[in-house]
C-alpha positions as CSV (number, residue, x, y, z in Angstrom):
1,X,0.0,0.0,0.0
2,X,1.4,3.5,-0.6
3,X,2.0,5.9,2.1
4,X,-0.9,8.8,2.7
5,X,1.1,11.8,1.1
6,X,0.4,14.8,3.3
7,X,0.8,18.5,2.9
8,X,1.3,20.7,5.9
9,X,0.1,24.1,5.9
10,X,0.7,26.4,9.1
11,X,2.2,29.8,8.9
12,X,4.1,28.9,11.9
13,X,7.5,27.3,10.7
14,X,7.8,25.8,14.1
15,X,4.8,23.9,13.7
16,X,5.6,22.5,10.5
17,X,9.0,21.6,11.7
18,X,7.2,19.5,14.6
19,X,4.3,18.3,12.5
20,X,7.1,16.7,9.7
21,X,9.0,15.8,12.4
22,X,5.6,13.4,14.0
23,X,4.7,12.2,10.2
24,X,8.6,11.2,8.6
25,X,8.4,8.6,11.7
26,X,5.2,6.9,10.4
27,X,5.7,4.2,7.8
28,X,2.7,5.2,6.5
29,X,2.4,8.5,5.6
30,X,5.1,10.8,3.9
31,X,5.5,14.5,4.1
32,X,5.0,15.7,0.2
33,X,5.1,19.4,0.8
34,X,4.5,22.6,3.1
35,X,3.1,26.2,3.4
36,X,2.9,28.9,5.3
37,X,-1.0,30.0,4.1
38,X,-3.6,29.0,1.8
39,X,-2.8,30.3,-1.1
40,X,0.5,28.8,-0.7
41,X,-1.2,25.4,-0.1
42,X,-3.2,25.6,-3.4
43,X,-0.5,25.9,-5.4
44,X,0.8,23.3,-3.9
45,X,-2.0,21.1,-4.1
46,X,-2.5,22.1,-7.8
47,X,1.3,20.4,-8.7
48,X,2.1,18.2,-6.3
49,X,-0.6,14.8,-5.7
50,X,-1.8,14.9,-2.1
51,X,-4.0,12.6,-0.1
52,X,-4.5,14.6,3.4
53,X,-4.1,18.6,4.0
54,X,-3.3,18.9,7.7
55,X,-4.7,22.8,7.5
56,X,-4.7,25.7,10.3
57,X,-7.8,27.8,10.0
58,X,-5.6,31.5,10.8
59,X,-3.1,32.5,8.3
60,X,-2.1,35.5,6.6
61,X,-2.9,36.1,2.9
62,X,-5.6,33.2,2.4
63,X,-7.0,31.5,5.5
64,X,-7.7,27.8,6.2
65,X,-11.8,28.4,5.4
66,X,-11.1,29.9,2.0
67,X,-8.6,27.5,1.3
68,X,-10.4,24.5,2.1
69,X,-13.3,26.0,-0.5
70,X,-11.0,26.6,-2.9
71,X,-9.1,22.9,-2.5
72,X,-12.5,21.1,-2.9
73,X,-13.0,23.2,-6.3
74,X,-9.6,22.8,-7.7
75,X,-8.6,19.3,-6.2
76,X,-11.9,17.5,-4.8
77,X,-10.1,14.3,-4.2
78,X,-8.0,15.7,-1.5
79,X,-9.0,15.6,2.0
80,X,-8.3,18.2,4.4
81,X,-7.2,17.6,8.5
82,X,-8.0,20.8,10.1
83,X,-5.5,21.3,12.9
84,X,-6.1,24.5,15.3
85,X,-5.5,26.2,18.4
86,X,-9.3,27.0,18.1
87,X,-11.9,24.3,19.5
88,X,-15.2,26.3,18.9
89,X,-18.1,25.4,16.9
90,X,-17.6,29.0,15.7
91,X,-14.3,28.8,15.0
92,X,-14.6,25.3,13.4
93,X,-18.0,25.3,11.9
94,X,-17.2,27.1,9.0
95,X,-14.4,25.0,7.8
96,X,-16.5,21.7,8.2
97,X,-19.4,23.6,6.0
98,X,-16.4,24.3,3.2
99,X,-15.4,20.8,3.1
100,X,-13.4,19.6,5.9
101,X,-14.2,16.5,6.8
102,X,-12.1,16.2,9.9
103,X,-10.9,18.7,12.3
104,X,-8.6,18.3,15.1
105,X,-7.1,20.7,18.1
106,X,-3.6,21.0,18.3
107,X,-4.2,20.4,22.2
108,X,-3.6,16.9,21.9
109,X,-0.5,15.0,21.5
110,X,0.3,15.8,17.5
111,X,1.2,11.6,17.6
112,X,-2.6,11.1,18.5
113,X,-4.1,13.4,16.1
114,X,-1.3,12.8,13.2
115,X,-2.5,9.2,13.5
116,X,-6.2,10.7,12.2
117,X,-4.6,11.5,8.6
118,X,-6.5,8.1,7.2
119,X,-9.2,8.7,8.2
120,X,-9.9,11.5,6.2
121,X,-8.8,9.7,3.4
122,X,-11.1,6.8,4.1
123,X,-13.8,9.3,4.1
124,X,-14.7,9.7,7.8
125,X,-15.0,12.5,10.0
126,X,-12.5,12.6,12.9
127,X,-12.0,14.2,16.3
128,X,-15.6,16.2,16.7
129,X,-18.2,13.0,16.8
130,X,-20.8,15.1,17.6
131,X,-20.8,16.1,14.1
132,X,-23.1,13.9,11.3
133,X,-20.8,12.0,9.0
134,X,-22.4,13.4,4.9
């Protein structure tokens, strides 16, 4: 089976640093790109192939909400991994209704969440059950 390929996008170079760091020590998944914003991430997206975006929502220059909306359009076969600071239905809400089918806080231990990257990719929702899977 091939490894998920996974693109990181977090304007914090820190937390991409720690993020590839988690992922280049699973078998299964391999670290195919980064960005530091949305717009960044599409482009990305647009050459590289990609399974799972792990996307913040807060970013300079395009957020996580717009580029989720945008990734569905231009690359619907991607899944995005929202991974925040913010745990609020309002802060979160609006990313699921773009397309996210999984969001996650950054709260946890990245292992634990990082682990979650499939299941996007097997098309279920992750980390906020209350949520209907659709």
């Amino acid at each position: 089976m091939e490894p998920i390929r996974v693109l990181i996008v977090d304007d914090h170079p820190v937390v991409r640093d720690g993020l590839r760091g988690v992922l280049e020590g699973e078998p299964d998944m391999r670290v195919v790109g980064e960005a530091g914003h949305g717009a960044e991430a599409l482009a990305r997206a647009r050459t590289t192939t990609v399974d799972v975006v792990l996307m913040d929502l807060r970013m300079p220059v395009m957020g996580g909400v717009e580029a989720i909306g945008e990734l569905r359009r231009a690359v619907p076969d991607t899944r995005v991994l929202v991974l925040t600071t913010y745990d609020t239905d309002r802060d979160v809400l609006p990313a699921i209704e773009a397309g996210a089918p999984a969001t996650c806080s950054r709260t946890p231990r990245a292992r634990s969440c990082c682990g979650r990257c499939g299941q996007p990719t097997a098309g279920r929702r992750c980390c906020r059950p209350r949520w209907p899977d659709g």
